[in-house]
C-alpha positions in Angstrom: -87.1 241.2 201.8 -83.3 240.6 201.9 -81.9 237.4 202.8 -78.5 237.2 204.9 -75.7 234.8 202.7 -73.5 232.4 204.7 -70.9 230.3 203.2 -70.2 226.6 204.7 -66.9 225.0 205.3 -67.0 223.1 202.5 -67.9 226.1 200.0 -65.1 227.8 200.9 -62.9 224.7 200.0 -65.0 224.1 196.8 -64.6 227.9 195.8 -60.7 227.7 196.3 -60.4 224.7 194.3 -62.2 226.1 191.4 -60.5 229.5 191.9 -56.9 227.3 191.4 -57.9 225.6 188.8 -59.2 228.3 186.8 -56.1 230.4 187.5 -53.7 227.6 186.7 -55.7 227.2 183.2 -56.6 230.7 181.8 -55.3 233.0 184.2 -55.8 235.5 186.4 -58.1 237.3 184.2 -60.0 234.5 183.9 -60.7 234.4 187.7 -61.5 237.9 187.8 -64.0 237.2 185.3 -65.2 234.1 187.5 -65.6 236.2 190.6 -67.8 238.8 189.3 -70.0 236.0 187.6 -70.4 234.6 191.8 -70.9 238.3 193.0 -73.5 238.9 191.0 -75.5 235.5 191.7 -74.9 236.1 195.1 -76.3 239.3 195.1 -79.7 237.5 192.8 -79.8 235.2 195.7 -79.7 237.7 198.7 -82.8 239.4 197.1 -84.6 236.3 195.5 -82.9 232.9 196.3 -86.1 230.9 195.3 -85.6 232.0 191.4 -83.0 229.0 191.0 -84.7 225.0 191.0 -84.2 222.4 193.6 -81.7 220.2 192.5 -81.5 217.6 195.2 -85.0 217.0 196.9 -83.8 215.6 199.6 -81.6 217.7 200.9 -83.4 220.6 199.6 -80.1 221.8 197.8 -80.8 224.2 195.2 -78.4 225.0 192.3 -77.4 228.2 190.4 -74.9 228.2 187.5 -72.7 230.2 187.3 -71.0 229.5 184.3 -72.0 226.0 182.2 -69.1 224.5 184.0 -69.5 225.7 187.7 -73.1 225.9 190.0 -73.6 226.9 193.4 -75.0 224.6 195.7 -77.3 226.1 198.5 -79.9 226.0 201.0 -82.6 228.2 202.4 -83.1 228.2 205.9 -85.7 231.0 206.9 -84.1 234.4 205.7 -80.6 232.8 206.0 -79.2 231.3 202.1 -75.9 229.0 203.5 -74.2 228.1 200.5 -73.4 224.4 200.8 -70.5 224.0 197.9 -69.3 225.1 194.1 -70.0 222.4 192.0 -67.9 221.4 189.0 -71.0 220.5 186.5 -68.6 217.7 184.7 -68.2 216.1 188.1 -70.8 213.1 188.8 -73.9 213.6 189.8 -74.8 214.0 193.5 -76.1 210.3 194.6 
């Protein structure tokens, strides 16, 4: 079973703030690096997105890192994962 991945308005503003920052600190390897680290847990969470724990019960948010710094923030909504946001992990905690 295959699940179809869909990205939020708000992901893809998280994602290009991470991407800026990264690039502005290490580099452009650096994101090159970063972007085959999401590929790859997108491509975990188009075959098996219920591997990764709920983080935020009430919302039913789930949360895969991606690096110790960086998660993905996501729901699952029938065979449909709509990522919700990148998360800085040093950020506060979602209230």
């Amino acid at each position: 079973m295959s699940f179809e991945v869909r990205f939020g308005i708000e992901a893809g503003i998280t994602y290009e703030a991470v991407v800026a920052q990264l690039n502005k600190r290490w580099g452009e390897k650096f994101v090159l690096k970063f972007e085959g680290k999401v590929k790859r847990c997108i491509k975990i969470l188009t075959s098996n997105p219920y591997l990764y724990p709920v983080f935020y019960e009430e919302l039913q948010l789930r949360k895969c890192i991606i690096h110790k710094n960086c998660s993905i923030l996501y729901k699952i909504d029938e065979q449909i994962v709509l990522v919700v946001a990148f998360w800085d992990n040093r950020q506060d905690p979602i209230n």
